[in-house]
C-alpha positions as CSV (number, residue, x, y, z in Angstrom):
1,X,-97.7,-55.0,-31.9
2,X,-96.1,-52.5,-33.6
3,X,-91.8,-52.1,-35.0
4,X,-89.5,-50.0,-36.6
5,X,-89.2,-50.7,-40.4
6,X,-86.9,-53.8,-40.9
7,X,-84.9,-55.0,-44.2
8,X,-83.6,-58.4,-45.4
9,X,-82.1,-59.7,-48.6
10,X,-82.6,-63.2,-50.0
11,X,-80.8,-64.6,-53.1
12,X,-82.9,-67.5,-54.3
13,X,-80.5,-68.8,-56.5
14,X,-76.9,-67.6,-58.2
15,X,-75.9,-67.5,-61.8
16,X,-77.6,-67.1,-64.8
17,X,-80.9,-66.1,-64.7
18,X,-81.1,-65.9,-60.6
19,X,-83.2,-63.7,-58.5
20,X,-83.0,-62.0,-55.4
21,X,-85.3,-61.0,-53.0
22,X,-85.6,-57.9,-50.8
23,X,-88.1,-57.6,-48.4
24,X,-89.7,-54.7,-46.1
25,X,-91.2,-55.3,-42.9
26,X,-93.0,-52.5,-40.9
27,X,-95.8,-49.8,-40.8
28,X,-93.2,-47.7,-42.7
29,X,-92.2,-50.2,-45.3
30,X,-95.1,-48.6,-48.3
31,X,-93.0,-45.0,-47.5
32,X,-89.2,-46.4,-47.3
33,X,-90.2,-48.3,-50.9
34,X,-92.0,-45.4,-52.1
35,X,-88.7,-43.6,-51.9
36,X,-86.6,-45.5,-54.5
37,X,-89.1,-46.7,-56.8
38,X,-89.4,-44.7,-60.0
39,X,-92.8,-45.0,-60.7
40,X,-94.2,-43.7,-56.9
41,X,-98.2,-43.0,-58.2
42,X,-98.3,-46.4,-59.5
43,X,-96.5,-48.5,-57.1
44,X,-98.4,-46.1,-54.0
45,X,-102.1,-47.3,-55.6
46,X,-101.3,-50.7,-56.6
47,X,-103.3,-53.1,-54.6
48,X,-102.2,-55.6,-52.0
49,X,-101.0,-58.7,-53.7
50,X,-100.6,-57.0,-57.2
51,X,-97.2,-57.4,-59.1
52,X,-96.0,-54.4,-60.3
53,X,-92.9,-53.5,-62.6
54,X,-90.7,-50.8,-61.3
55,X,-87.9,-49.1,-61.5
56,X,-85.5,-48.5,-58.7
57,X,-83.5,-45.4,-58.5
58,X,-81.0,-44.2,-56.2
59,X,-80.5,-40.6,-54.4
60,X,-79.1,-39.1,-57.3
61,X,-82.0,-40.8,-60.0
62,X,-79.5,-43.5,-61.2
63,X,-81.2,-46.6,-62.5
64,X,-80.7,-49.6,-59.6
65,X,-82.7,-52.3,-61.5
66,X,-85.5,-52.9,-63.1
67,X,-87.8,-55.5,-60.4
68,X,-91.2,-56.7,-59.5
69,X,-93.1,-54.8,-56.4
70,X,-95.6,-56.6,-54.4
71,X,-97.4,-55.0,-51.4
72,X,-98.6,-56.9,-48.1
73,X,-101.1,-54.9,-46.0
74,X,-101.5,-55.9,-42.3
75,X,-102.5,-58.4,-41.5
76,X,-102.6,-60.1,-44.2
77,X,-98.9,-60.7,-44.5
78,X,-96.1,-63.3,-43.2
79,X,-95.2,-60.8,-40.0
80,X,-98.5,-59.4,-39.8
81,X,-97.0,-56.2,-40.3
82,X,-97.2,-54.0,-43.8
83,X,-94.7,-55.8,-46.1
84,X,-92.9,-55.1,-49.5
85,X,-91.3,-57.4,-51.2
86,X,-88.9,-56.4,-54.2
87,X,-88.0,-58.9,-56.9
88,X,-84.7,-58.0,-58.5
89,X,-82.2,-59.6,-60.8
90,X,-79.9,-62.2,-58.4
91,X,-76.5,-60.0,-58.3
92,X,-74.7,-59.3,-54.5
93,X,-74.2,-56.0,-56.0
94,X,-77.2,-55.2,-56.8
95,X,-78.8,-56.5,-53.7
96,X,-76.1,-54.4,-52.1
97,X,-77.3,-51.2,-53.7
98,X,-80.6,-51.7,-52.6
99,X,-80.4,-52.6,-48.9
100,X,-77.6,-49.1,-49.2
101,X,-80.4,-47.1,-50.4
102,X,-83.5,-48.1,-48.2
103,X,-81.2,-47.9,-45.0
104,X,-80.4,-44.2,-45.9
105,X,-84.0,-43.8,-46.4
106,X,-84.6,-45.3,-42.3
107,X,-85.1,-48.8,-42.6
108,X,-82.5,-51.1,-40.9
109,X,-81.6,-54.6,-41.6
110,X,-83.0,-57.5,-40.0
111,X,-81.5,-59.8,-37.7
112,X,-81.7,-63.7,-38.1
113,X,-85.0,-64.9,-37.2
114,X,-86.4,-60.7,-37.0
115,X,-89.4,-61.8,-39.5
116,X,-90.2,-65.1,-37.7
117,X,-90.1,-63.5,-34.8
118,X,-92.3,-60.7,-35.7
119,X,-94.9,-63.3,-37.0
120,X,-95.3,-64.7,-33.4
121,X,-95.5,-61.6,-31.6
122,X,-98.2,-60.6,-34.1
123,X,-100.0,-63.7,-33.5
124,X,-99.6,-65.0,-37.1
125,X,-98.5,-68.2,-35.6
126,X,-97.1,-70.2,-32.1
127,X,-94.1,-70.8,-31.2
128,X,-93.9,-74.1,-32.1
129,X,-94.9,-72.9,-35.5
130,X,-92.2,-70.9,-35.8
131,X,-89.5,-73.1,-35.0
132,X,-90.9,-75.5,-37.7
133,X,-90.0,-72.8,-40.1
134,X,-86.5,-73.4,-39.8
135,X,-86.7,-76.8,-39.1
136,X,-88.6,-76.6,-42.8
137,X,-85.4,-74.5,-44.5
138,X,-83.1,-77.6,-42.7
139,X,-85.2,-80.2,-44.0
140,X,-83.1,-82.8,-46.1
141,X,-85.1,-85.7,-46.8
142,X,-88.7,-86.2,-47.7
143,X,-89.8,-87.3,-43.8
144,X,-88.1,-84.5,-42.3
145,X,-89.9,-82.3,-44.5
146,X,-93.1,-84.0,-44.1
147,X,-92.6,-83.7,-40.5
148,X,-91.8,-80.1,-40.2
149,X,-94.6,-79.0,-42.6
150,X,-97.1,-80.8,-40.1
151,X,-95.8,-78.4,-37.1
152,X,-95.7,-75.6,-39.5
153,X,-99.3,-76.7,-40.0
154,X,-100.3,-76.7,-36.3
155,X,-100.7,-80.2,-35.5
156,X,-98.4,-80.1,-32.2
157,X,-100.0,-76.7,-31.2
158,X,-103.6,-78.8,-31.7
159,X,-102.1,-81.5,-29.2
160,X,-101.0,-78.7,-26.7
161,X,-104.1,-76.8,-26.9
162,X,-105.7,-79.9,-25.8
163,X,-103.9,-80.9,-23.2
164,X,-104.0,-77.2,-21.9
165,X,-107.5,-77.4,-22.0
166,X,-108.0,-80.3,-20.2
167,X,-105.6,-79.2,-17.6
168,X,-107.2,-75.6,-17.0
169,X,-110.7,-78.2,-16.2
170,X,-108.5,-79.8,-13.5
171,X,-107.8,-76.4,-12.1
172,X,-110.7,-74.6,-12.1
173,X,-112.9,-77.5,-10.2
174,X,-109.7,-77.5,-7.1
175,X,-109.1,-73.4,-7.6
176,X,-113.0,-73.7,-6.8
177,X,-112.7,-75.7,-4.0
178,X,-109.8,-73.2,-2.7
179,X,-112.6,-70.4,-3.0
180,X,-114.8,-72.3,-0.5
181,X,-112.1,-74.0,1.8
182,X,-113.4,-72.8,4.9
183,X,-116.5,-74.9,4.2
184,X,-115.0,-78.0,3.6
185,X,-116.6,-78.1,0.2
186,X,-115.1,-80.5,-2.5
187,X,-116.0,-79.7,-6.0
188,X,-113.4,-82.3,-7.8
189,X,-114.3,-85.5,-7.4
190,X,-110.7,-87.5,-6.8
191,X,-111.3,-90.6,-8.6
192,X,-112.9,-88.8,-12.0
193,X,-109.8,-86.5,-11.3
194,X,-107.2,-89.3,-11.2
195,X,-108.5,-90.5,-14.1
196,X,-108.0,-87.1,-16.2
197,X,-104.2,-86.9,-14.8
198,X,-103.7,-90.7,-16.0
199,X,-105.7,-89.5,-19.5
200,X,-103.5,-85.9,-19.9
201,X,-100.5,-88.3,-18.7
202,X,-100.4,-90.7,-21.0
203,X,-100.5,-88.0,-23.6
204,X,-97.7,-86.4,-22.4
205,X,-95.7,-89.4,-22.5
206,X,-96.3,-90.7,-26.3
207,X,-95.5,-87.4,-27.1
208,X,-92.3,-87.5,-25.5
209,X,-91.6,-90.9,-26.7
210,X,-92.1,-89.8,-30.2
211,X,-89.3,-87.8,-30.0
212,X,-87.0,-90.7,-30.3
213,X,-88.7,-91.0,-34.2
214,X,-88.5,-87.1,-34.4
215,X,-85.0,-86.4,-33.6
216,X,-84.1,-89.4,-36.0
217,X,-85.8,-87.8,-38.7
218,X,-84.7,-84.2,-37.6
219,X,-80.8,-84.9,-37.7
220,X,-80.5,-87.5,-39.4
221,X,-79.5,-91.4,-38.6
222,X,-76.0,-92.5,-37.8
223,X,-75.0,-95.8,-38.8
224,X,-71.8,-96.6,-37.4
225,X,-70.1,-99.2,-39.7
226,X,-67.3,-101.1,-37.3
227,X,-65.5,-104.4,-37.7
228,X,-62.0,-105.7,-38.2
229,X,-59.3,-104.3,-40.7
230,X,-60.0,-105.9,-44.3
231,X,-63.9,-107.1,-42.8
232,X,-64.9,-104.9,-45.9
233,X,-66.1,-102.1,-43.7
234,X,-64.9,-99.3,-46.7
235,X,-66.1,-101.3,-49.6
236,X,-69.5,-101.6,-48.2
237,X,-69.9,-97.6,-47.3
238,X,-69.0,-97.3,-51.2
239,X,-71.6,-99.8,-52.1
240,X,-74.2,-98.2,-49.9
241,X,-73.2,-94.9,-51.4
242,X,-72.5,-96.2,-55.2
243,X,-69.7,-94.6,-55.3
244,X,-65.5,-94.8,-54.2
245,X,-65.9,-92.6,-51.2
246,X,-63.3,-95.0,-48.8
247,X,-60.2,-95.8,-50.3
248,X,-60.2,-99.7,-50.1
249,X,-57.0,-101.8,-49.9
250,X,-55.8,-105.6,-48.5
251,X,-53.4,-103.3,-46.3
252,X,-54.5,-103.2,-42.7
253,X,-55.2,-100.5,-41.0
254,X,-56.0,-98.3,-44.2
255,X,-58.5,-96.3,-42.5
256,X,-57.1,-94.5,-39.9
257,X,-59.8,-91.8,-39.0
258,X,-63.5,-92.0,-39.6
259,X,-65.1,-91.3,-42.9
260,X,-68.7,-89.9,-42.6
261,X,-71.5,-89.4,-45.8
262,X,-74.9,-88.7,-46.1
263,X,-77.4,-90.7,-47.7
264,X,-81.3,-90.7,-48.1
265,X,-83.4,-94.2,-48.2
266,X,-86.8,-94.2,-48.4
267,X,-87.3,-90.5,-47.4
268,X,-85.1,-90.6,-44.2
269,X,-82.0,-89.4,-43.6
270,X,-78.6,-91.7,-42.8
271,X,-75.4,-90.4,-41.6
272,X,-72.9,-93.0,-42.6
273,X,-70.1,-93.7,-40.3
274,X,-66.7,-96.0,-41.9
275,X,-64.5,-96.7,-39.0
276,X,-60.8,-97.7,-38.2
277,X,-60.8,-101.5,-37.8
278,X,-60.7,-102.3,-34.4
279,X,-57.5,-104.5,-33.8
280,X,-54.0,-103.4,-31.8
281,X,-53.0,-101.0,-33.1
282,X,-49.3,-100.8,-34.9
283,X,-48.8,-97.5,-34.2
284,X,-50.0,-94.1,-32.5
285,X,-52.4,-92.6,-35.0
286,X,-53.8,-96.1,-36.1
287,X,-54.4,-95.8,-32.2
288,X,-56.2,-92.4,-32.3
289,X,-58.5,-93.9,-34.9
290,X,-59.5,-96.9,-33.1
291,X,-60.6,-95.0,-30.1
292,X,-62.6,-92.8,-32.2
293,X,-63.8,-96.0,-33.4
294,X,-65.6,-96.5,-29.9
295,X,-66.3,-93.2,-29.7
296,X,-68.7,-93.8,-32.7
297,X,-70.2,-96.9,-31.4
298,X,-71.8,-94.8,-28.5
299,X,-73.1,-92.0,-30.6
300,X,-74.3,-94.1,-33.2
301,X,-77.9,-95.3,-33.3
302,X,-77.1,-98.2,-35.7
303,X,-74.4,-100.0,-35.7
304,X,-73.4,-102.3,-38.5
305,X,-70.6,-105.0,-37.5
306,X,-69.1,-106.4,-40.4
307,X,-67.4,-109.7,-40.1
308,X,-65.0,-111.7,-41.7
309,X,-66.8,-114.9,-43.6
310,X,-63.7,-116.7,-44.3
311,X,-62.1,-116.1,-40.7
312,X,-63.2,-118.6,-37.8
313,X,-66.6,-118.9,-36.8
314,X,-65.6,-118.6,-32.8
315,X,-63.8,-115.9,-33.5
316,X,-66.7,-113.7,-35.0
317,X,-68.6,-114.6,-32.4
318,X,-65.9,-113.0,-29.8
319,X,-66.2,-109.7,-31.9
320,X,-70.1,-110.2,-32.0
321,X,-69.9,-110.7,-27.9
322,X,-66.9,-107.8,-27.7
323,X,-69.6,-105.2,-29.5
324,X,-72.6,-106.1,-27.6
325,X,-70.5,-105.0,-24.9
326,X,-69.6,-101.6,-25.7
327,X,-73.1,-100.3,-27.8
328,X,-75.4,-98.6,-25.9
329,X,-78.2,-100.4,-25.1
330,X,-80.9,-97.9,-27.2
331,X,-78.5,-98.7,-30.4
332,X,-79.4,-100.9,-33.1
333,X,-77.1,-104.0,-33.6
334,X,-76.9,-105.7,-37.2
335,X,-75.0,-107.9,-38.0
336,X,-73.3,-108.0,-41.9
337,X,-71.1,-111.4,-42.6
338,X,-69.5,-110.2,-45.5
339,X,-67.4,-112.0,-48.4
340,X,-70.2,-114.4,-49.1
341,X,-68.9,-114.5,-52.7
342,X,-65.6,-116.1,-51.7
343,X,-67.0,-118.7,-49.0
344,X,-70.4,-120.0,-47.3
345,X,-71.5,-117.2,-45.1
346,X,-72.1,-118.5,-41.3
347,X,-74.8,-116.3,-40.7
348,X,-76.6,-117.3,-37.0
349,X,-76.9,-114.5,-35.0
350,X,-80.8,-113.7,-35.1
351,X,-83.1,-112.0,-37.1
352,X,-80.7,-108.6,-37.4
353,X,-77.7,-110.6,-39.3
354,X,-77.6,-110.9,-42.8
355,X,-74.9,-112.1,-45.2
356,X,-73.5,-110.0,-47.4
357,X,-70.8,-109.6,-50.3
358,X,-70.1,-105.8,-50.5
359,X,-67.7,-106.4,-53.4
360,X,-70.3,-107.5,-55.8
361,X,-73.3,-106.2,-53.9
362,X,-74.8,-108.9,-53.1
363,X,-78.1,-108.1,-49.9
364,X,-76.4,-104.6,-49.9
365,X,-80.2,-103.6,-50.5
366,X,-81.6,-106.0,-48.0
367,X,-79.3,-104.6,-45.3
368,X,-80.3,-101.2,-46.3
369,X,-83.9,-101.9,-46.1
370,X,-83.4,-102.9,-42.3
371,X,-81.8,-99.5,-40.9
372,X,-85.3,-97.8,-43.1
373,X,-87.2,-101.0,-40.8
374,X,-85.7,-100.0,-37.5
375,X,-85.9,-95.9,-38.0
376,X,-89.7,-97.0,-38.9
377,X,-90.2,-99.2,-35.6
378,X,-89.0,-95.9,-33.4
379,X,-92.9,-93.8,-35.5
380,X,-95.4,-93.8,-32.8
381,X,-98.4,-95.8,-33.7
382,X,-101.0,-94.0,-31.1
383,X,-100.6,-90.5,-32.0
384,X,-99.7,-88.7,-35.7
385,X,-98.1,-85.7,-33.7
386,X,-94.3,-86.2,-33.9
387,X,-92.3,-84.3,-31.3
388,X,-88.7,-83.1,-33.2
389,X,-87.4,-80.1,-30.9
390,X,-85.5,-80.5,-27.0
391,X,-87.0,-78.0,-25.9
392,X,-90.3,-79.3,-26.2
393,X,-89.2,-83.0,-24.7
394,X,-87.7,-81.1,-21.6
395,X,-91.7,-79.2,-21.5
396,X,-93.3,-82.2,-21.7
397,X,-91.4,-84.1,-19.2
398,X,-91.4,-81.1,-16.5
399,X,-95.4,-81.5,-17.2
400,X,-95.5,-85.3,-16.8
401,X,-93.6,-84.9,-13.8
402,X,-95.7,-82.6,-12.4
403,X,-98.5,-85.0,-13.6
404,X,-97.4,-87.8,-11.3
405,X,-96.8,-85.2,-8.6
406,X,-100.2,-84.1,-8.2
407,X,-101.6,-87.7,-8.2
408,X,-99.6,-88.6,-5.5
409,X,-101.0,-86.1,-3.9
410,X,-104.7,-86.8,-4.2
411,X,-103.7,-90.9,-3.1
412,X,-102.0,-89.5,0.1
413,X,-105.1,-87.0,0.9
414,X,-102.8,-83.7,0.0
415,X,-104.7,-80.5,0.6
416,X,-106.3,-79.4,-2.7
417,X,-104.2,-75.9,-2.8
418,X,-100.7,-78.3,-2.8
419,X,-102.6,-80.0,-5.9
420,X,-103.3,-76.7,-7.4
421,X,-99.9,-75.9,-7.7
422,X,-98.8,-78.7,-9.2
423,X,-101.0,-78.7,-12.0
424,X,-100.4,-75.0,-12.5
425,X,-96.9,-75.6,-13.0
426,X,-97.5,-78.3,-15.4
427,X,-99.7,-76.1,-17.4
428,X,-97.1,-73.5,-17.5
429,X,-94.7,-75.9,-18.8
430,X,-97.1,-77.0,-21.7
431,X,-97.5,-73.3,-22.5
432,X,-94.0,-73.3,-23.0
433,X,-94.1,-75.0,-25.9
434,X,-96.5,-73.0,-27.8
435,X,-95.2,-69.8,-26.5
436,X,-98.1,-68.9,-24.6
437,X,-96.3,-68.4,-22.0
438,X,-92.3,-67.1,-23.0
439,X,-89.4,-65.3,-22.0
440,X,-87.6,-62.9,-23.9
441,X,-84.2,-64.8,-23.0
442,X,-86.1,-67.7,-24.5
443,X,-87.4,-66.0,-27.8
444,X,-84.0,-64.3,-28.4
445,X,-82.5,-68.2,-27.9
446,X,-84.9,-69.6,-30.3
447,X,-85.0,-67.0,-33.4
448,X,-80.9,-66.6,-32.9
449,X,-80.6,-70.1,-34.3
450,X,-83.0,-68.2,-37.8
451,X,-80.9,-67.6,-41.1
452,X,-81.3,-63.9,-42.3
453,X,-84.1,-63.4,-44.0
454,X,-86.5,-65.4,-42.2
């Protein structure tokens, strides 16, 4: 497939010492380069993949920069396309110049996701390749990198080409019997059948189970930390963090709006929540904050209640009961009974309490170690394909769907065409996901969300 020459610029870095990137994408791109580099004979007969050192000039023969050249020849590039990639010094001006001169000379620059895109319309990869490449540039732990380097790598487009494979066998042996329906003929035999929908939709399910793990990892965990005013909800954040990010004080009601922080454990991502202390509130805004106290608990995937050790046990155990009643019931619970250092800790509410002294940091590591326990509990043991993207989950469930469709169906003695439809559909759906079958409202949805430049 073929485009009009296409420009981006990339700074790697800024300062000292940076470099930018320029980059050419189209059969014109060896003829739009040629055009400001000084040294044309050299850079036109330099091989694919050679670095070469050029000057660029502008219309009137004024020195741009001195940069490296590198030539991609199609295929054999990112987009598939003929590529040139300029390396120059790491200056907006400079960068400026550059893209100035090489759209006067007819290339035009890129849009977000333009190079991406092109790479899938080329066939250099799916399109559940693709996204991975931004979920790659987002990546901000060492699991959600892992995780998007295995898409990048293919390993969910593996899983769907299975699954599409064994669903084209289901419809060739009932589009068969189609072929011969006026003789009663039936190819498929409806138990061995039943069992490859059960097979296909099981499948389909861990996948979409695993995207409870895959989102987690994707975005990042939130840990709402909730509790009383003065339960230590602010010193603990800071001790999770190791450093003063909440202001802590024996005033009530210091925190009147929620504090959020990132931090990595273990490779995963958490999303750190400090909340107003839920109480009645004093006054308007303390009021505010409270609410978006509960607004928190809903959202949040763990919540950590901190209690009081030196205030009475029945009374902890009405804010334990009070809590349970408002968390969703996917959210994680744990318990923290915090001040340990100033009395004994009354900690007996199950395996997911702990006691604690966030002052002096006392199990701060051990209650850290059980949000990394839980995120681990959600990584599906049956399957190493992780599902991170909505728009695959809503695939894969139209395709289960269908799934369970299609074998009610054969149970109540449907007419094989009925069936037919049903798995066609489903298949559709899974080729959705790989982009084997697309839309262009659906492309120009998906490479939108691209930074410039990829």
């Amino acid at each position: 497939m073929t485009f009009g020459t296409t420009i981006c610029a990339i700074s790697t870095a800024s300062g000292t010492g940076a470099i930018g990137i320029v980059r050419i994408s189209g059969a014109d791109s060896y003829a739009v380069a040629e055009k400001i580099v000084g040294n044309k004979s050299a850079f036109l007969n330099a091989e694919p993949r050679q670095m070469l050192f050029a000057n660029l000039l502008d219309e009137q023969g004024n020195l741009l920069d001195e940069v490296m050249v590198a030539k991609f020849a199609a295929p054999a590039s990112f987009t598939g396309e003929d590529m040139v990639e300029i390396y120059c010094h790491g200056s907006d001006y400079i960068e400026q110049r550059i893209l100035a001169c090489l759209t006067r000379n007819g290339a035009v620059l890129a849009h977000p996701g333009e190079f991406t895109q092109r790479a899938f319309l080329n066939g250099k990869m799916d399109l559940s390749q693709s996204e991975a490449v931004a979920d790659l540039i987002s990546s901000s732990s060492a699991e959600s990198h892992r995780v998007a380097m295995s898409q990048l790598k293919g390993q969910v487009s593996s899983k769907i080409a299975e699954l599409r494979g064994k669903m084209l066998e289901l419809t060739s042996l009932l589009e068969l019997e189609l072929d011969f329906s006026e003789e009663d003929v039936e190819f498929a035999d409806r138990t061995k059948l039943v069992a490859l929908i059960d097979e296909v939709c099981a499948e389909t399910e861990k996948l979409i189970r695993s995207f409870e793990y895959g989102n987690a990892v994707k975005s990042g965990v939130p840990v709402a930390i909730v509790g009383e005013p003065n339960a230590g909800k602010s010193t603990l954040l800071n001790a999770i963090l190791h450093e003063d990010r909440a202001i802590v004080s024996s005033v009530a009601g210091t925190t009147r709006d929620t504090i959020e922080e990132e931090f990595v454990l273990d490779g995963i991502k958490f999303r750190f929540i400090d909340t107003a202390g839920i109480r009645k509130a004093d006054n308007e805004v303390e009021e505010l904050g409270i609410q978006r106290t509960y607004s928190k608990l809903k959202s949040a995937r763990i919540v950590v209640l901190v209690l009081d050790a030196t205030a009475e046990k029945s009374h902890n155990d009405e804010i334990v009961k009070s809590i349970r009643g408002e968390i969703d019931e996917g959210s994680k619970l744990i318990i923290a009974v915090n001040k340990s250092d100033i009395c004994e800790a009354v900690c007996d509410y199950g395996d997911n309490s702990i006691a604690i002294s966030a002052a002096l940091g006392t199990n701060v590591d051990a209650l850290c170690r059980k949000f990394v326990e839980y995120v681990s509990s959600l990584k599906p043991e049956t399957t190493d394909v992780v599902i991170t993207n909505v728009r695959h989950v809503a695939s894969l469930t139209a395709t289960r769907d269908l799934l369970q469709s299609a074998r009610r169906s054969i149970g109540e003695g449907i007419p094989s065409d009925f069936i037919a439809q049903d798995l066609r559909e489903a298949n559709y759906h899974l080729g959705e996901i790989t982009g084997a079958i697309s839309t262009d409202e659906v492309l120009g949805s998906i490479f939108s969300k691209f930074c410039i430049g990829k």
